[in-house]
C-alpha positions, 0 to 999 in steps of 0.5 A: 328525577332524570332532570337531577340525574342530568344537572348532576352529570352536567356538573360533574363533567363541567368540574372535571373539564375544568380542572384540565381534563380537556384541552379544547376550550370550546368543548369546555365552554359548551359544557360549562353551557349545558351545566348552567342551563340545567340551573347549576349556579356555579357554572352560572356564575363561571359562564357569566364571569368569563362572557364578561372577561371577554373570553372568546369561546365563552362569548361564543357559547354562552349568547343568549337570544335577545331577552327583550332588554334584560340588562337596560331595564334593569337599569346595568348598563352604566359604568360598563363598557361591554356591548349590550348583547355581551351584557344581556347574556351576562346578567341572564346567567347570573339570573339564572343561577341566582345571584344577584346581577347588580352586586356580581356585575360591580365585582365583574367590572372591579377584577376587568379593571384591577386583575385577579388572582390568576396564578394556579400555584397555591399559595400565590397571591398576585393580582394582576390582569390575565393577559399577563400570566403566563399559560403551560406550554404543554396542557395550555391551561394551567396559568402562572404569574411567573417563571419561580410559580411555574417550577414551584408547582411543576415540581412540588405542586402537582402540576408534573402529573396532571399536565401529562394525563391524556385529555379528551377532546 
């Protein structure tokens, strides 16, 4: 029962960092970590897509100890150009939440290579590497394609009374 109530806690406080209730990516991350480890998979599948996508913090708090060569027995190294520790930490994740390693790393790989839809505005249907959205200059999270999406989700999309709520760290 105290295993659920924790996963349960995890997963809540993992949902609230991330839809902007903390502006320290790092504290977001190691929560992102307890929730995985507690086997939420949707944190699973978060933490292993962004070790993936070279976010820093991710990379930094979701290392996993060597897992005696999960990812170059299972034969999921070719075609990726990532380290072997980064990849092992990625497919243990995804181990972990249980989803299927193979079929998540060639869609991991497919969105380093083609981008995704990063733009926070609703609606908005860009494709494009994450390097180039632009990040709200005041809450640091928020990500948009482009001057037009930021106004529009500033104004009408909601974004004006999140962006100025108090965030813990």
């Amino acid at each position: 029962m105290r295993q659920k109530a924790t996963r349960d806690a995890a997963s809540i406080i993992y949902q609230t960092l991330e839809h902007g209730v903390t502006r320290g990516k790092r504290r977001a991350m190691q929560w992102m970590r307890k929730a995985a480890e507690s086997g939420h998979a949707d944190s699973c599948l978060g933490l292993a897509g962004r070790i993936y996508g070279d976010d820093p913090y991710a990379r930094e708090v979701g290392q996993v100890e060597d897992v005696s060569g999960v990812a170059m027995s299972a034969g999921l190294m070719e075609g990726h150009d990532v380290p072997l520790d980064v990849l092992t930490s990625v497919v243990h994740w995804l181990r972990k939440g249980g989803h299927d390693p193979v079929i998540m790393l060639q869609a991991f790989r497919r969105v380093a290579l083609e981008g995704g839809q990063y733009c926070i505005n609703d609606g908005c249907e860009v494709v494009s590497l994450l390097k180039d959205f632009k990040v709200c200059p005041q809450c640091k999270i928020a990500r948009y394609c482009g001057d037009a999406c930021q106004k529009q989700d500033w104004t009408t999309g909601g974004h004006k009374a999140m962006c100025g709520i108090p965030m813990y760290r």
